[in-house]
C-alpha positions, 0 to 999 in steps of 0.5 A, spaced: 559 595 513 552 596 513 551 594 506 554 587 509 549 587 513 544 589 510 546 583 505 546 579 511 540 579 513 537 579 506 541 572 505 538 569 512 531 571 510 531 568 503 535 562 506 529 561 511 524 562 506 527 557 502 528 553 507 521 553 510 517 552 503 522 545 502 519 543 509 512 544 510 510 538 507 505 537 500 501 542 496 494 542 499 492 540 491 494 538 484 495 544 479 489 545 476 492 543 469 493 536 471 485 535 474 480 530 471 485 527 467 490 521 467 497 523 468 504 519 467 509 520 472 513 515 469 519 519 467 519 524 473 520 517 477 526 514 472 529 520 472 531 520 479 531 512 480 534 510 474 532 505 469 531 498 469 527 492 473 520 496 473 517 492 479 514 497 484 510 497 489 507 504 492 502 507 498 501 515 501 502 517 508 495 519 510 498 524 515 502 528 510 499 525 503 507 525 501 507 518 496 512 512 497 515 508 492 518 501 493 522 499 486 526 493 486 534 494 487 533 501 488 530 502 495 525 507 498 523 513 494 519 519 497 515 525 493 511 531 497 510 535 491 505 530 488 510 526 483 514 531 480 520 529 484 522 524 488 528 523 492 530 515 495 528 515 503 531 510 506 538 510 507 539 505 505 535 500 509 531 496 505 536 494 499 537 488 495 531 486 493 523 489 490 516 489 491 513 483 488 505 484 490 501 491 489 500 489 497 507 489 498 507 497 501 502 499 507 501 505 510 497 506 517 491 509 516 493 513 521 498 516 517 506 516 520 508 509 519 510 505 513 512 498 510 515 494 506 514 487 504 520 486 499 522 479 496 529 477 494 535 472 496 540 477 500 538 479 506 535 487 508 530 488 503 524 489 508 522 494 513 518 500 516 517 506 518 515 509 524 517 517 523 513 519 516 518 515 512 525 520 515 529 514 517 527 506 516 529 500 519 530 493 516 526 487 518 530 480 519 530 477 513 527 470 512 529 465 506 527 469 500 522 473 504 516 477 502 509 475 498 507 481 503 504 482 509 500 486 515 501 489 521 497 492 526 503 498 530 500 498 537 502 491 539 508 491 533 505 484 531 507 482 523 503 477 519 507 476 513 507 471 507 513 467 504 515 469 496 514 462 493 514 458 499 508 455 504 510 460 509 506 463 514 510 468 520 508 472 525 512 477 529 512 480 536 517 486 534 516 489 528 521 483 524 527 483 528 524 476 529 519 471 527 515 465 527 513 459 523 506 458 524 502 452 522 498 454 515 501 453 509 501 459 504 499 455 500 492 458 495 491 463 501 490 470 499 490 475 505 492 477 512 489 482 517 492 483 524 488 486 529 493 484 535 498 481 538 493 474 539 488 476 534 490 474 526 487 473 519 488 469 513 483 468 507 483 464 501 478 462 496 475 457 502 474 463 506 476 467 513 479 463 518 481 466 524 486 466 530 486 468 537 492 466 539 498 468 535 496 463 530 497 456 534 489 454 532 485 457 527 477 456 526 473 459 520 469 465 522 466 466 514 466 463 508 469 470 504 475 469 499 478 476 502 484 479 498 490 483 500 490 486 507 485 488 512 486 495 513 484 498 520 481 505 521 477 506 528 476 500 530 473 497 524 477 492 519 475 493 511 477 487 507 476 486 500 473 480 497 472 477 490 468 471 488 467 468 482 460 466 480 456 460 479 455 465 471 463 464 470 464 471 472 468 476 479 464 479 483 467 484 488 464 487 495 467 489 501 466 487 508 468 489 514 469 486 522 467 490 528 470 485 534 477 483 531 475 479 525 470 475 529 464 476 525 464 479 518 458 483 514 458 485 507 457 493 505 453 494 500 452 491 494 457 487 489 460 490 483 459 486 478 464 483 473 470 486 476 475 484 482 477 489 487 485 490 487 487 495 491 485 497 498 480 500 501 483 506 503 480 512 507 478 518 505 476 525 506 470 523 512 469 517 516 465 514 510 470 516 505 473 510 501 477 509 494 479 502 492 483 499 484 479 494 480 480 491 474 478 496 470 477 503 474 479 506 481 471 507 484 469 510 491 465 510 496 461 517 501 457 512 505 462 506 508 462 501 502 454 501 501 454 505 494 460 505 488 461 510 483 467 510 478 472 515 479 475 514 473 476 509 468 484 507 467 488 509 461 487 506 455 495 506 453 497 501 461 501 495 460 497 488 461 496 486 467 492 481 470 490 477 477 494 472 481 494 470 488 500 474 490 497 481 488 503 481 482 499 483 476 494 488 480 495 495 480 497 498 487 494 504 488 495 509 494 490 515 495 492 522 497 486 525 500 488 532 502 490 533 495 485 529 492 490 525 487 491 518 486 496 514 483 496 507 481 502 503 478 501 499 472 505 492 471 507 489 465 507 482 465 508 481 458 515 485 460 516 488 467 521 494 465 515 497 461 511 498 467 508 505 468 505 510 473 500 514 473 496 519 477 489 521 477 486 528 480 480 531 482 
């Protein structure tokens, strides 16, 4: 009788252990084997998702550093231990399509919310997450949905691109319905939410703005932005990328303090490359990281200064520009562990595409 207790109690004290590691979140590093060095997860995704069409999407909750993945026709996936496993998250909510931009995942810079702007022909392949990824819900679908989009959480307001349609929405409740509004999709390259009223498109004509929920628009700015605004602490970042009159891209990020009203330039422009992916926050108010065509770059001043990280892996697949983000890498970046992961599309071949993360 004592012995079964005895057996008991040690039984419950290693269940509650195990249970407790399971649940406490992310290491606060990388091991120190995968430091200073690029390392492909690829393998350790495909193990648990499968093979197959290997368009992805991804972003790192910024409260957690845990990573999501988007991958065509397999739903969400989720790794808090620093991509060495994975498990899908999103029961099943966002199904039947894939990611089709490296814009297509966001997460709040606050951290705990999450989004996906899936296309595809069958209904549910988009959503969100207000809980850190523990459960997800479907946006309403709309024609073959989803280039990608931007949301500001607050006022649950989504603006959102069409895939391979002039469509520009906007929804008031988080996708359970949506709106036409008057801009054709056309070349436009960016969208920003900083409100229920207040929106952004950008194209290679510049910033244009809204204060109305998109009924007129007037440019603010002659800024040919990319991807989404990313808003942290009342700022809103913007990457932008201009070809020069030398036939070559130049990259800056820009910034807005009134809700897109004005913007201003930070810092000086990288010459001879375009920004990707991001800007997303870092260690400090002042930290940012971003992807460009050629290497992940970060900034310990708000954007003033760049310094490269590290250059890609000499091995990635080919990728190039689009207006739709197809052919960039998506990055995201876990700032308590100091990890970045990048996915590399293949667009010669899409189910050669390949992860990879880069720790410090």
């Amino acid at each position: 009788m004592a012995k079964a207790f005895v057996f008991q109690v040690v039984l419950g004290a290693a269940f509650f252990l195990a249970s407790a590691a399971a649940s406490a979140g992310p290491t606060a590093s990388a091991p120190d084997t995968e430091k200073g060095k690029w390392v492909s997860f690829t393998d350790a995704f495909t193990k648990a998702s499968g093979k197959g069409n290997f368009r992805l999407a991804l972003a790192v909750d910024p409260a957690t550093g845990n990573l999501f993945v988007s991958r065509w026709f397999t739903g969400v996936w989720m790794s808090s231990d620093k991509a060495h496993t994975f498990a899908r998250v999103d029961g099943d909510k966002i199904n039947g399509g894939g990611p089709f931009s490296c814009y297509a995942m966001v997460a709040s810079p606050d951290g705990g919310k999450l989004a996906v702007f899936n296309m595809n022909n069958k209904p549910g392949p988009s959503g969100y997450s207000l809980d850190g990824g523990k459960t997800w819900e479907s946006f309403e679908s709309v024609g073959r949905n989803w280039d990608y989009g931007a949301v500001d959480w607050d006022s649950k307001t989504v603006l959102a691109f069409r895939h391979e349609d002039d469509g520009v929405h906007r929804s008031m409740d988080l996708g359970k319905t949506w709106s036409r509004l008057e801009p054709k999709r056309g070349e436009l390259s960016g969208a920003g939410v900083f409100g229920a009223n207040e929106l952004v498109i950008s194209g290679w004509t510049g910033i244009q703005r809204s204060d109305d929920g998109g009924k007129t628009w007037a440019k603010v700015a002659p800024l040919p932005c990319t991807g989404t605004v990313q808003v942290h602490k009342g700022i809103g970042y913007w990457l932008c990328n201009r070809w020069t009159k030398d036939k070559k891209w130049s990259a800056v990020l820009v910034a807005t303090e009134d809700k897109g009203k004005t913007w201003q330039e930070l810092g000086k422009p990288l010459d001879d490359t375009m920004f990707c992916s991001g800007p997303f926050f870092g260690k400090d108010g002042k930290h940012l990281v971003a992807a460009t065509l050629k290497e992940i770059v970060e900034s310990v001043n708000d954007g003033e200064t760049w310094k490269k990280v590290a250059d890609y892996p000499a091995d990635i697949p080919p990728f190039g520009d689009h207006k739709n983000g197809c052919g960039f890498p998506s990055l995201g970046y876990d700032a308590t562990g100091d990890v970045f992961y990048v996915f590399f599309p293949n667009m010669k071949n899409w189910p050669e595409g390949q992860l990879y993360k880069y720790a410090q």
